[in-house]
C-alpha positions, 0 to 999 in steps of 0.5 A: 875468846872467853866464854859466857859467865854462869849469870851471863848464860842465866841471862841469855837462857831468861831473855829467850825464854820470854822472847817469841818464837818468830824471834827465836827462829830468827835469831837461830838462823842468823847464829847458824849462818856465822859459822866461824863464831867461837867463844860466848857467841858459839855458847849462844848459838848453841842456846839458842839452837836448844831453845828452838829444839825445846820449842819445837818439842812443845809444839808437838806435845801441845799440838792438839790443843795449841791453837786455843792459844792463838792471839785472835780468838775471833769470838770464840768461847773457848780460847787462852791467852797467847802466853799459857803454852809458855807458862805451862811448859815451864812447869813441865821442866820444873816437875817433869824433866825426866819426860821432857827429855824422853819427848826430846829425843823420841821427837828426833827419832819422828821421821815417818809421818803415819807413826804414831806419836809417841806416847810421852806427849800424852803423858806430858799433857795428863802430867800437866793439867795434874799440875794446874789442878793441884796446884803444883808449885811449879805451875802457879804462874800459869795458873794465875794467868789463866784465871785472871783470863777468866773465871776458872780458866786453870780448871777450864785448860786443864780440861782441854789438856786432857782432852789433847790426847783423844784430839790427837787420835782423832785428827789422825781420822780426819781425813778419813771422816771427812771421805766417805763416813764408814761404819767404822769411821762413825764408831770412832767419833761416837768413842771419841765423843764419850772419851770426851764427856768421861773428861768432863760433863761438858767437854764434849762439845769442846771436842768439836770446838777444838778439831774445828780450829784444825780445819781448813773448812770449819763447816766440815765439823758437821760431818763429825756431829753428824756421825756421832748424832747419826745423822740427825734431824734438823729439830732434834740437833737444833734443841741440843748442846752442840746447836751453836755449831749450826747456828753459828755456821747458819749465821755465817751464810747470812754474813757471806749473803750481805757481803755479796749484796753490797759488792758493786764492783769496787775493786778486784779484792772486793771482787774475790772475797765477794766471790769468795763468800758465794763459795763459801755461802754454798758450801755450808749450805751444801753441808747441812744437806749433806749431813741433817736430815732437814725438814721443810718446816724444821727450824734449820731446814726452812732457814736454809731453804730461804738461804739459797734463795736469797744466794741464788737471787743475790748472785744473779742481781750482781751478774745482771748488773755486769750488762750495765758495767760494761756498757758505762766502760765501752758505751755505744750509740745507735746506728741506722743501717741498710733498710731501718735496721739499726744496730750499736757501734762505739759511742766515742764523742766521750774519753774512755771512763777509767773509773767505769772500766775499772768497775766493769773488771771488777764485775768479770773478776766476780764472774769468772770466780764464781764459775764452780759454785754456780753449777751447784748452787743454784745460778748455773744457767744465769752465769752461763748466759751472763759470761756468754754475753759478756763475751759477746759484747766485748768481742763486738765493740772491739771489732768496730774498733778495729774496722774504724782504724782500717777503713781510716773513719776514726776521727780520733785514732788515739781514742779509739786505741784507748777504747781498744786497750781498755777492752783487751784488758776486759777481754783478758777476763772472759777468753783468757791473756792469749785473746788479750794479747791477740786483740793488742797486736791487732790494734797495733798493726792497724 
């Protein structure tokens, strides 16, 4: 079988190139798995195999500063169009060949992940915003692309590209930042920040922009601010350049806080990203504190205080509410007893409400997902006695159900089983699918 002509090869080599890399990888996997192809198709395996090889070695000469790049920028400030790692690599293989290929081959040698990158990636990155600045031939096309984004993006990259080498270094103190703070640990953010500001006069605050896209929890950059700033207060940070870091995460609570107050038991989903939002609401909160020296009548540490408040107070509005979901999803009636005691049994003269089952799972959801946060922000008793309750309550009713089925008083046996599943299913939120379970096989061998 013959294979590729030079143009054919031109061709397959253009299209790859402007193909993204999920594309790549998949199409590298399914060359891959034909192992009898020979001739052009072998030729294209084998192009395809390099392009991903080059891809992969982009990525990790780009890493510090590759999320910049990312399709959705979320509101950030600092951000480049998807297609700039792209364009300014094929100004590297255009002006830099010989370096590319020595981040090739050392790339192939990295197997132990606590050695240092190699030096070459920097070189790359430096040799890179050169080219945007001058600007090289080679990087035009980039540097059009990064200016019609916006105004003096080529300059604004190739200043991101020189702070790629002092992001590198750092992310490999993260996790060592993020632990106990040393004295050593502090010395090493305050040299990164200068290496930053030696960059450019204002690209010490993208330091901190750039290392919170690598973090799963972007409120953990205050540890970083507040170790170069040494643990400041809350007026003094609040009135310098890297304030927005603070202000942003403050706004964030309050976004989290009225994604809890309107939660109303509207599904699971909702459940867990209301959830989701009192942790997340506690954890910033529990930061600030952490790392600021905040003031009662400082223009953070009043904000906060009145943020935990309203998180306390909101939370406990929607465990409070938990009662009333519950008594709507297994309703009850008064009974007289002996003497003129009276107690609640099962009011069954109604179908089981689905709707209202549904929301009463929603709420223990919501319950039992808020269990870490409570202890430390601010609910933990109120959580308490609401799981306890709610326990109790479920526990309860499901027992009258089964009485009624044993002593055979249950006008509508069906119903009440009915009402019997749709407690297991809420029990299985509060004492776990054993108990749910057990409760099950009751009802069915009564």
């Amino acid at each position: 079988m013959t294979g590729l002509t030079d143009k054919q090869a031109a061709g397959v080599l253009t299209m790859l190139d402007m193909a993204p890399d999920r594309t790549v990888g998949a199409l590298a996997q399914a060359l891959a798995a034909d192992l009898r192809a020979s001739g052009a198709m072998a030729e294209i395996r084998d192009l395809v195999r390099a392009e991903l090889e080059q891809r992969r070695v982009r990525a990790a000469v780009f890493h510090p500063i590759a999320r910049l790049c990312a399709a959705e920028r979320g509101g950030r400030k600092l951000g480049f169009p998807p297609s700039t790692l792209a364009a300014v690599w094929r100004g590297l293989k255009a002006h830099a060949p010989d370096e590319i290929a020595a981040a090739a081959a050392t790339f192939r040698d990295l197997r132990d992940p606590d050695a240092p990158e190699p030096e070459v990636f920097d070189q790359l990155c430096r040799r890179a915003a050169k080219g945007l600045r001058e600007p090289a031939a080679a990087y035009a096309a980039a540097a059009r692309l990064l200016d019609a984004d916006q105004a003096g993006g080529a300059e604004a990259f190739a200043i991101c590209l020189d702070l790629a080498p002092i992001v590198r270094g750092a992310l490999r103190r993260l996790p060592d930042w993020f632990g106990r703070m040393s004295d050593e640990g502090a010395a090493a953010a305050r040299l990164a920040y200068a290496d930053s500001v030696a960059v450019s006069a204002g690209a010490g605050p993208w330091l901190f922009d750039i290392l919170a896209l690598h973090l799963d929890e972007p409120w953990m950059i205050l540890r970083v601010l507040s170790a170069v700033m040494d643990r400041p207060g809350d007026s003094y940070v609040s009135g310098s350049e890297v304030a927005r870091f603070g202000e942003q995460l403050l706004d964030e609570v309050d976004t989290r806080l009225d994604t809890i107050k309107h939660f109303d038991g509207a599904g699971d989903e909702a459940a867990l990203a209301a959830a989701r939002s009192v942790d997340v609401a506690a954890r910033i909160v529990a930061q600030f504190e952490s790392d600021f020296d905040l003031s009662r009548d400082g223009p953070w540490g009043r904000r906060i205080a009145q943020q935990k408040q309203t998180l306390a107070a909101v939370v406990e509005a929607r465990l409070r509410a938990l009662d009333k979901a519950l008594a709507a999803a297994l309703p009850v009636q008064p009974q007289r007893g002996l003497g003129r005691q009276q107690r609640n049994v099962p009011r069954l003269s109604e179908e089981l409400d689905l709707g209202a089952v549904d929301r009463a799972d929603a709420m223990l959801v919501f319950l039992q997902a808020t269990r870490v946060s409570a202890g430390h922000a601010g609910f933990g008793v109120a959580w308490q006695k609401a799981s306890e309750a709610a326990a109790k309550q479920i526990d309860q009713y499901s027992e009258d159900l089964l009485d009624l089925l044993h002593v055979g008083d249950a006008e509508d046996p069906g119903r009440v089983r009915r009402f019997l599943d749709a407690a297991a299913r809420l029990t299985r939120r509060v004492n776990g699918d054993r108990a749910a379970e057990v409760m099950r096989r009751r009802a069915a061998a009564a």
